[in-house]
N, C-alpha and C positions, 0 to 999 in steps of 0.2 A: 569521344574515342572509347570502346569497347576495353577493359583490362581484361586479360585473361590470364592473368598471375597471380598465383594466391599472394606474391611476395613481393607488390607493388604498395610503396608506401603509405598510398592510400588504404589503400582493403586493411594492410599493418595494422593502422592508427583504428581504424572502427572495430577488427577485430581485438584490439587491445580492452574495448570497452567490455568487452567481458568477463573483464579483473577488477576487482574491487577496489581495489587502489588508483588504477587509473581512472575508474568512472569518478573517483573524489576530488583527483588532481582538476582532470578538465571542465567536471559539471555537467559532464553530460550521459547519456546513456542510451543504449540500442533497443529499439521496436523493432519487433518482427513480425510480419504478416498484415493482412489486409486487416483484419478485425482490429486490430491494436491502432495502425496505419491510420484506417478511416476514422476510430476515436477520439485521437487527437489531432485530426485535421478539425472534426465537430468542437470540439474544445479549444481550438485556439493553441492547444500546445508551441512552444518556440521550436520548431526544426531548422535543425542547422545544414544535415546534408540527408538526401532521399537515393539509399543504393536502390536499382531497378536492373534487373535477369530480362533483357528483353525477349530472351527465349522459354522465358517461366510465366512471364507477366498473363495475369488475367482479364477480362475483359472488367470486371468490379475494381483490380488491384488499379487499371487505367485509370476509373473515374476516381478513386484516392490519391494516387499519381496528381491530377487533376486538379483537385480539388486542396491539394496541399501548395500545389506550387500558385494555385492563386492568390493565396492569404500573402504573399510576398516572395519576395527575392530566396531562392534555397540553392543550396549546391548540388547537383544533380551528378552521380556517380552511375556507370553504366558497365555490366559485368558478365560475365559468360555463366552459367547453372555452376559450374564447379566454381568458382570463383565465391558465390554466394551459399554454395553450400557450407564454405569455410567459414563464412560471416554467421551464417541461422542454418546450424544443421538440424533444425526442427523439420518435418516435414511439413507438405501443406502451406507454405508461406506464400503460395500465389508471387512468388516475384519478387516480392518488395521489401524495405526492410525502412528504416530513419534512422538518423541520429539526433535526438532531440534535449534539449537544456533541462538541468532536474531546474525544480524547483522547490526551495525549502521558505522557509516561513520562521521568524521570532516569535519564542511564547509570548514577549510582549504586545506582541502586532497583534494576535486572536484576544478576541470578545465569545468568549463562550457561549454567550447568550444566541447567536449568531446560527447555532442549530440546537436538536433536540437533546443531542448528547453528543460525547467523545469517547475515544478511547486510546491512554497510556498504555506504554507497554513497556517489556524490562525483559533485556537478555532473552528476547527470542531467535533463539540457531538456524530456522530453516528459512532459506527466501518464500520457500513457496506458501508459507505457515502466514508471515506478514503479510503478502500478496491477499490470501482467505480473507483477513482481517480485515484490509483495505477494503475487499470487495462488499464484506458484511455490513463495516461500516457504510459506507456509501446505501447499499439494501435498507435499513432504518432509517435512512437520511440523515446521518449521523456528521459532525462537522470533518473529523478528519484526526488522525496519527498520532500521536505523540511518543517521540521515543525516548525515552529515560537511558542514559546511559550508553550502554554497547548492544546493539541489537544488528542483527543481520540488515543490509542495505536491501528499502523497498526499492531498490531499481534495479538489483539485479536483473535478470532477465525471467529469471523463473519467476521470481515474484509481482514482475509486469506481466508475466502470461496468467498468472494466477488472480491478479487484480482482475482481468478482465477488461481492461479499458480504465476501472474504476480511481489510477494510481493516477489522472490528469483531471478529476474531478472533485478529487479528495486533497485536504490540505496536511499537509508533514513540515513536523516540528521537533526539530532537534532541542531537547532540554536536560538541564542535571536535574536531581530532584530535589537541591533546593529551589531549583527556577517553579518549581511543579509546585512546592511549597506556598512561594511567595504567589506566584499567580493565583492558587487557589484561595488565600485569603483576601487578594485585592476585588476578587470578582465572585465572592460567597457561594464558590463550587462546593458538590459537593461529591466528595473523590469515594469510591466505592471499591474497595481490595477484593479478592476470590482467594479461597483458599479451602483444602479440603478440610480441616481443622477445625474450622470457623459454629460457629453453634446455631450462628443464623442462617433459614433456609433463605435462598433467593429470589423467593415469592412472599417471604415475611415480611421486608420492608419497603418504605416507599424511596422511590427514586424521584427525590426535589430537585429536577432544574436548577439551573445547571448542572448538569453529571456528570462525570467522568469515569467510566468506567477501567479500573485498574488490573492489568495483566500479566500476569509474571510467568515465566516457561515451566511447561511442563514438568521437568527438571528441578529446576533451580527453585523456583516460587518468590513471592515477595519476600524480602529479605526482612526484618523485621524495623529494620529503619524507613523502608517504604509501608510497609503495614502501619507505623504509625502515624503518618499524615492520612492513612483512610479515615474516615467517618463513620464507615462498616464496614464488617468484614462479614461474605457471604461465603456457604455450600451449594453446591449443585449436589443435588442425592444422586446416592449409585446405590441403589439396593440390587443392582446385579452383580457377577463376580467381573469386579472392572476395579484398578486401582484408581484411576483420572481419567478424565478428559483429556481430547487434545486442546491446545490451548486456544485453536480455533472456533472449535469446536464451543467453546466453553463461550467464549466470547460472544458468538451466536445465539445460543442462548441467554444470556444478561441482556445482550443488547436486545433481542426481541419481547423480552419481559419487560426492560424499558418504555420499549415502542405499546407494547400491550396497553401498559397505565396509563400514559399518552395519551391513548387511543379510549381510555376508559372503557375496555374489554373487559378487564378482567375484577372483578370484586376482591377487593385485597382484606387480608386479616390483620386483626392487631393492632 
């Protein structure tokens, strides 16, 4: 049956998923568009229900359609362009939209060892900022999330557009930072701070496996109770007239100096 009511109980409940509180309450969260769609059909993602615009639907948006509802049983919801537009008024969404189960993870559960590196993070305000992260990490091959604290939910919506797909490949871990603590001494990580402050450049020292690379907002910065479980604390130079990086931004860079030494590119000093 076709809904053409933006005010039909259904459409209600998935539109509500774009509050942050109810995405917590139920576990789950909204994809939008085919590019998101077909990522986590590719990944196995848990989809619960698949709304579809049969009057928007594209012919690619069909074989994700497709291709989702083969992996198993899903609830298929069917809605007129307005109806949908109230769910993902993004444009460009080719049709389609999911609603698919977060998935979070126990610091205890990860083995670090597991990938080339990580990356903590603390008090970051923008979804789309975490999203970057998510994406970059993933970019390194990096193992996945760690959030310290209160930071903005990678499932917003902005920050699943921002991932790129990357937020059903990448693993998220909700931890305090004593959990960040104790985990880093059971598995002889070694946790790497940023801060502008800092005396060491971010190409002076080496990054021993397992890493963690540690991020604090813009803003805010490592607090100095998180500074003290670092191992180092680095600078990114700004000889331009620039007070900071964005925290993205910043992130990108460490993690790609990471990957560099990895990679045994770069000749390091010191």
């Amino acid at each position: 049956m076709l809904i053409t009511s933006r005010q039909n109980a259904q459409v209600k409940q998935i539109r509500s998923l774009l509050i942050r509180q109810h995405r917590a309450r139920a576990g789950l969260f909204l994809v939008e568009g085919l590019q998101l769609v077909t990522e986590e059909a590719q990944m196995g993602a848990v989809v619960e229900t698949l709304v579809i615009a049969p009057g928007l639907l594209t012919e690619g948006a069909r074989r994700a359609v497709i291709a989702v509802e083969r992996q198993g049983p899903v609830r298929r919801v069917e809605v007129t362009p307005e109806v949908m537009e109230s769910i993902s008024p993004r444009p460009g969404g080719e049709g389609v939209a999911a609603v698919v189960r977060q998935r979070w993870e126990r610091l205890n559960w990860v083995d670090p060892g597991d990938a080339p590196c990580w990356v903590a993070v603390s008090r970051i305000g923008q979804p789309w900022s975490i999203g970057t992260i998510v994406r970059v990490c993933a970019a390194v091959g990096g193992g996945g999330v760690i959030l310290i604290g209160d930071s903005t939910d990678p499932y917003d919506p902005m920050a699943v557009r921002a991932s790129l797909g990357t937020i059903f490949s990448q693993r998220l871990v909700k931890a305090s930072l004593t959990d960040l603590a104790v985990w880093k001494q059971r598995h002889g990580c070694h946790v790497i701070g940023t801060s502008p402050a800092a005396k060491a450049d971010y190409q002076e020292i080496v990054y021993a496996p397992p890493v963690i690379a540690f991020m604090g907002s813009e803003r805010l910065r490592l607090s100095p109770e998180q500074q003290a479980i670092c191992d180092a604390m680095v600078s990114i130079p700004m000889p331009g007239r620039c007070e900071s990086h964005h925290v993205a931004v910043a992130t990108g860079i460490v993690l790609y100096e990471i990957l560099n030494q990895q990679r045994g590119c770069l000749r390091k000093t010191g």
